[in-house]
Every structure is written in C-alpha cells, then in structure tokens.
SEZA-943211 format. One record per residue: chain; x, y, z of N, C-alpha, C, CB in turn; residue in three letters. Coordinates in steps of 0.1 Angstrom, whole numbers, always signed. Glycine has a CB too. Layout:
(atom "A", (X, Y, Z), (X, Y, Z), (X, Y, Z), (X, Y, Z), "Ala"),
...
# end
This chain:
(atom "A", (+166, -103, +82), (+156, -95, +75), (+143, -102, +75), (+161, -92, +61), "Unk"),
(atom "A", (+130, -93, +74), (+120, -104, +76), (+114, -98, +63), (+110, -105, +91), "Unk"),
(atom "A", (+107, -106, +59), (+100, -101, +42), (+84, -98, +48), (+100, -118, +26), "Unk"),
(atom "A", (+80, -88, +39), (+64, -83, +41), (+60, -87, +27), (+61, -65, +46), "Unk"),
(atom "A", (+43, -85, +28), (+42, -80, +11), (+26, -75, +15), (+45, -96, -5), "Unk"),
(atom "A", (+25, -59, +12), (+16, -50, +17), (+9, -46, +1), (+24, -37, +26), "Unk"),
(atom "A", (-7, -52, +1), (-15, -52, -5), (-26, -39, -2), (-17, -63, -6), "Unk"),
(atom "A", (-24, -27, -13), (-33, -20, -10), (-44, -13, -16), (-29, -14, -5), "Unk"),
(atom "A", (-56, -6, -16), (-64, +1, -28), (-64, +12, -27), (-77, -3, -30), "Unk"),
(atom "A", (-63, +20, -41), (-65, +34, -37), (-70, +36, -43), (-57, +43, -36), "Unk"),
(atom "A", (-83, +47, -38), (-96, +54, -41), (-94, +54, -61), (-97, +74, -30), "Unk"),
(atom "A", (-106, +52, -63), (-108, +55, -85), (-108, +67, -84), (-126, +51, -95), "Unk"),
(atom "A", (-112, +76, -72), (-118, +92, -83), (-102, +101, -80), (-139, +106, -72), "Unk"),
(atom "A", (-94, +97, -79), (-78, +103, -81), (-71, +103, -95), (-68, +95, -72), "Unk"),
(atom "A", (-67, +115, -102), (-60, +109, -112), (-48, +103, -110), (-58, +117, -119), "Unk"),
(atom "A", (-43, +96, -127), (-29, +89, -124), (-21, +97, -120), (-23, +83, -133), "Unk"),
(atom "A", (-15, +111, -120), (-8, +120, -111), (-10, +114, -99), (-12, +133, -110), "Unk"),
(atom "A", (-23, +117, -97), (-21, +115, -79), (-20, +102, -73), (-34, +122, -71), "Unk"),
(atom "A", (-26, +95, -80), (-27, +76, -78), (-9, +74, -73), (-33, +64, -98), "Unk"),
(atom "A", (+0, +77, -82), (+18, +80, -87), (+22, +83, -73), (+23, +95, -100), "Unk"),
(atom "A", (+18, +96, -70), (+20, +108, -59), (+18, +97, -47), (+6, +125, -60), "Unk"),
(atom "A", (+8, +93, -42), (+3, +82, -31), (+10, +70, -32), (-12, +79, -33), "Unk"),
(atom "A", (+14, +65, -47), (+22, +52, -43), (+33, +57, -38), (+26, +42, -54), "Unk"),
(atom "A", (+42, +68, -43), (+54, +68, -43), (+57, +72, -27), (+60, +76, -53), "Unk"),
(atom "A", (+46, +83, -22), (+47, +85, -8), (+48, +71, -1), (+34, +94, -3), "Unk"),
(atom "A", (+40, +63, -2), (+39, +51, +10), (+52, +44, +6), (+25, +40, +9), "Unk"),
(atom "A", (+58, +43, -2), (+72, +38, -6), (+83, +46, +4), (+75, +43, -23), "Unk"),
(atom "A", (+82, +61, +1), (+93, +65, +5), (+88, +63, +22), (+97, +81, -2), "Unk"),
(atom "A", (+80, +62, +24), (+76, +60, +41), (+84, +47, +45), (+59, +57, +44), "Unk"),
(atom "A", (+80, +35, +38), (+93, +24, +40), (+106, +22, +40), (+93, +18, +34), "Unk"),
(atom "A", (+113, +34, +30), (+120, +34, +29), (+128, +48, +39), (+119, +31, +18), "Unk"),
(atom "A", (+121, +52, +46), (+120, +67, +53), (+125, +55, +67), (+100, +80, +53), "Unk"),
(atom "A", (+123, +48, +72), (+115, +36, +83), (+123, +27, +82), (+99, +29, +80), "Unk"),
(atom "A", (+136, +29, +72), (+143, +14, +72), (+145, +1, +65), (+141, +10, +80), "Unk"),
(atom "A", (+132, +5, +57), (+128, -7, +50), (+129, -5, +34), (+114, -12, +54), "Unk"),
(atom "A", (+128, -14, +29), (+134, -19, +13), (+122, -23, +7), (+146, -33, +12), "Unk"),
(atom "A", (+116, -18, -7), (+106, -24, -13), (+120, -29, -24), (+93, -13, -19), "Unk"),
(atom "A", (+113, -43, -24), (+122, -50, -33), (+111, -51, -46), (+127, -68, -25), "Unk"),
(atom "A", (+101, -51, -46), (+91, -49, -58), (+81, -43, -56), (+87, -59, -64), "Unk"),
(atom "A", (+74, -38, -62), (+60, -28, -66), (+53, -33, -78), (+64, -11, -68), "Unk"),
(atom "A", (+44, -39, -76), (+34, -40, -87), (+20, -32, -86), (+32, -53, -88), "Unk"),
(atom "A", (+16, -30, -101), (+9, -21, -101), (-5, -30, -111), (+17, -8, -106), "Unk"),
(atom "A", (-15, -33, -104), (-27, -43, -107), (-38, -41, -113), (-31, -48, -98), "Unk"),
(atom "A", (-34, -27, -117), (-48, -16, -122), (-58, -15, -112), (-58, -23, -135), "Unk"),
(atom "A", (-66, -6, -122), (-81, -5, -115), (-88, -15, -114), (-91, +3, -120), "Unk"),
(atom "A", (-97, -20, -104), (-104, -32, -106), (-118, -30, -97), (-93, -44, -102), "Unk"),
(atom "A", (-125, -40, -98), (-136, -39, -93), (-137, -48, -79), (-145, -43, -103), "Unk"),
(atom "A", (-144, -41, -68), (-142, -47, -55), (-155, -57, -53), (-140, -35, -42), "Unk"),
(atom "A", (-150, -65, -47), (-159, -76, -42), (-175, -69, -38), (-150, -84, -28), "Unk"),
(atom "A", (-171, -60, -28), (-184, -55, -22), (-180, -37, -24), (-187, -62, -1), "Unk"),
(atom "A", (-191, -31, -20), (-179, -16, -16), (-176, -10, -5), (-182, -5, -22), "Unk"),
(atom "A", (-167, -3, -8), (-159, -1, +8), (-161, +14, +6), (-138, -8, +11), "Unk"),
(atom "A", (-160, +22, +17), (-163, +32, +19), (-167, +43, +6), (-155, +35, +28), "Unk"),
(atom "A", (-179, +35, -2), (-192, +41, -14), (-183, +44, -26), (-203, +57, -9), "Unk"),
(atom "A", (-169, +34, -25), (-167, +30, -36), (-167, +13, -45), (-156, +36, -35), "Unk"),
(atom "A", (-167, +13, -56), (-172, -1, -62), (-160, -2, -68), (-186, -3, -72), "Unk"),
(atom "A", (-149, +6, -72), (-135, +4, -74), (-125, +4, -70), (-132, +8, -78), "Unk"),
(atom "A", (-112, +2, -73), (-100, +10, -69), (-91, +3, -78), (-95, +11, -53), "Unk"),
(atom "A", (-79, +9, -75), (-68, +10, -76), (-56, -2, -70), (-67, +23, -71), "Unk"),
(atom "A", (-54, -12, -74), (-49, -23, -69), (-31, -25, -68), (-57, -34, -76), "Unk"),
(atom "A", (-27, -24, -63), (-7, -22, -56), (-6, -35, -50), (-1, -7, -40), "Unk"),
(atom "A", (+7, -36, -51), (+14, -45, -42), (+27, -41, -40), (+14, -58, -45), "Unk"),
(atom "A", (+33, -44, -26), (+51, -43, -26), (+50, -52, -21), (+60, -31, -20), "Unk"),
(atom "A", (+61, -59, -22), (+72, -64, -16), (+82, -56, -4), (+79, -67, -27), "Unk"),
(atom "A", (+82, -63, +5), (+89, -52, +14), (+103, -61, +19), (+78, -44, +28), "Unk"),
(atom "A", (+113, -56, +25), (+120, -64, +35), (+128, -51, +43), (+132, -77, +27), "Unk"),
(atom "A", (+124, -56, +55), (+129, -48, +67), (+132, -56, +78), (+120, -37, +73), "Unk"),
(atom "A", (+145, -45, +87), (+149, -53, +99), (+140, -57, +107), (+159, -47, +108), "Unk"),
(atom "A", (+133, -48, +113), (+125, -43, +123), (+110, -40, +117), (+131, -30, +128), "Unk"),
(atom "A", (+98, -38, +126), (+87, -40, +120), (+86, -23, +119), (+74, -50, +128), "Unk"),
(atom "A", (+94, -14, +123), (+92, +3, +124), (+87, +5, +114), (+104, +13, +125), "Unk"),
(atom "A", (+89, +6, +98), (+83, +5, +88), (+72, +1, +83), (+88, +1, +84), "Unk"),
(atom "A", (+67, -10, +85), (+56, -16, +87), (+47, -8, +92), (+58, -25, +95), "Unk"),
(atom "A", (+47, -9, +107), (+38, -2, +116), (+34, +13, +111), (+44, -1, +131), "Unk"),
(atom "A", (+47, +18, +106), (+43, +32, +103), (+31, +33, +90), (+57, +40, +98), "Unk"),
(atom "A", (+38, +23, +79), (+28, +22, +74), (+15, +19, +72), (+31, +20, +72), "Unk"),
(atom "A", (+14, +9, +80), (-1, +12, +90), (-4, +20, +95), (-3, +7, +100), "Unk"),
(atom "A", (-2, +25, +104), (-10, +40, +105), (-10, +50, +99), (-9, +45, +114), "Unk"),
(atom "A", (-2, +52, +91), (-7, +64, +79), (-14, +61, +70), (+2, +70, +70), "Unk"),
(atom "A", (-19, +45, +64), (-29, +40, +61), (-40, +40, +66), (-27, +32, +60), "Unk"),
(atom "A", (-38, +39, +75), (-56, +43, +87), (-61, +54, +85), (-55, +43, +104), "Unk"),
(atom "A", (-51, +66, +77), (-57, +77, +82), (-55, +81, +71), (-54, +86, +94), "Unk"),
(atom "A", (-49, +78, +60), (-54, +88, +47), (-61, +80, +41), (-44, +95, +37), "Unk"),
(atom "A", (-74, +94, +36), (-84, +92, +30), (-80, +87, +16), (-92, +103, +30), "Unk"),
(atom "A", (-67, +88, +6), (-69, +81, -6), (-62, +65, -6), (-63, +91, -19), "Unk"),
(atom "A", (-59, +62, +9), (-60, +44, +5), (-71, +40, +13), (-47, +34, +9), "Unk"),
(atom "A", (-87, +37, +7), (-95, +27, +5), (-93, +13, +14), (-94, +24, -10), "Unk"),
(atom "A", (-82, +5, +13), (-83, -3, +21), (-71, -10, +23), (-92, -9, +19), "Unk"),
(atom "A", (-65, -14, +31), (-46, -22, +28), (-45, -33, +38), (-28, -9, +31), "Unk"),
(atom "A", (-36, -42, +35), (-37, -54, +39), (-21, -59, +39), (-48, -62, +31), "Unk"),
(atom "A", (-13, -61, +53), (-5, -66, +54), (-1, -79, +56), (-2, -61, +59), "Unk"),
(atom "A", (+9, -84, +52), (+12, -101, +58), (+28, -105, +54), (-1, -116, +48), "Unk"),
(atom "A", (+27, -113, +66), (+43, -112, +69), (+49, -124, +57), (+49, -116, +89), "Unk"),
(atom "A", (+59, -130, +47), (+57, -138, +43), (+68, -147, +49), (+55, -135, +32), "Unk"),
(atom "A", (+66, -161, +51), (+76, -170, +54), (+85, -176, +47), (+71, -178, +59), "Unk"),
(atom "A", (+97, -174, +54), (+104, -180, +43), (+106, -194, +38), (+114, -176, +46), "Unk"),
# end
C-alpha cells in the first residue's frame, strides 16, 4: 500500500452545503478508484498567501489517503484540474 496525503482549497463563495457536497465527492472518487481515506481534516477558511484565480480565500482539507495503485490518485487529479470549486490541490506521496 502506498500512503498519499492530498492537500486542497476550495473556492470561499460556496456554502457549507456545498463546500460538504465537494469534499465528500472527491472522497467518494478515492474511494470509487480503490483507495482508502484513512483521515480528512478540515482547516477552515483561511487566507492565501497570494491570490489564485481572484480569490484571497478558501477553504483548506486534507486527506490522508492509502491506495494500491496510483488509479485513484491520478483520477483525482484530473477532476481537480477541471472543477471550478477546487481553487487549487496539491499532492505528495508520503514515505514511510
């Protein structure tokens, strides 16, 4: 099993409904993909360093992931690339 842990932001102008709706989707995508969130933390809103596409906020997540295969992963990456309410996400594999 290889461990991940996928850091991501999601857009301020969403309510917490939908902020919920968007975590839980990218969850069930990992878990759709083979892979196991072993934890989800949730980091609040916070203020970004610089701003990323003409926002100065977001929404700050983390999981924990562990999967066989990187299928999960990757998927998650690219549905990250392309929906407009995650702001920005950042993967890294962690060593054991």
């Amino acid at each position: 099993m290889r461990n991940y842990e996928i850091m991501f932001i999601v857009r301020p102008t969403l309510g917490e409904d939908e902020v919920k709706k968007v975590v839980k989707d990218f969850s069930d995508i990992i878990t759709k993909n083979g892979g196991k969130v072993t934890k989800e933390e949730n980091m609040g809103q916070r203020e970004l360093a610089y701003e990323i596409k003409d926002f100065k906020s977001g929404y700050y997540f983390v999981f924990e992931v562990e999967a066989k295969d990187n299928k999960a992963i990757k998927e998650f990456d690219r549905l990250a690339l392309i929906n407009n309410d995650i702001v920005r996400h950042l993967i890294t594999k962690v060593e054991e």
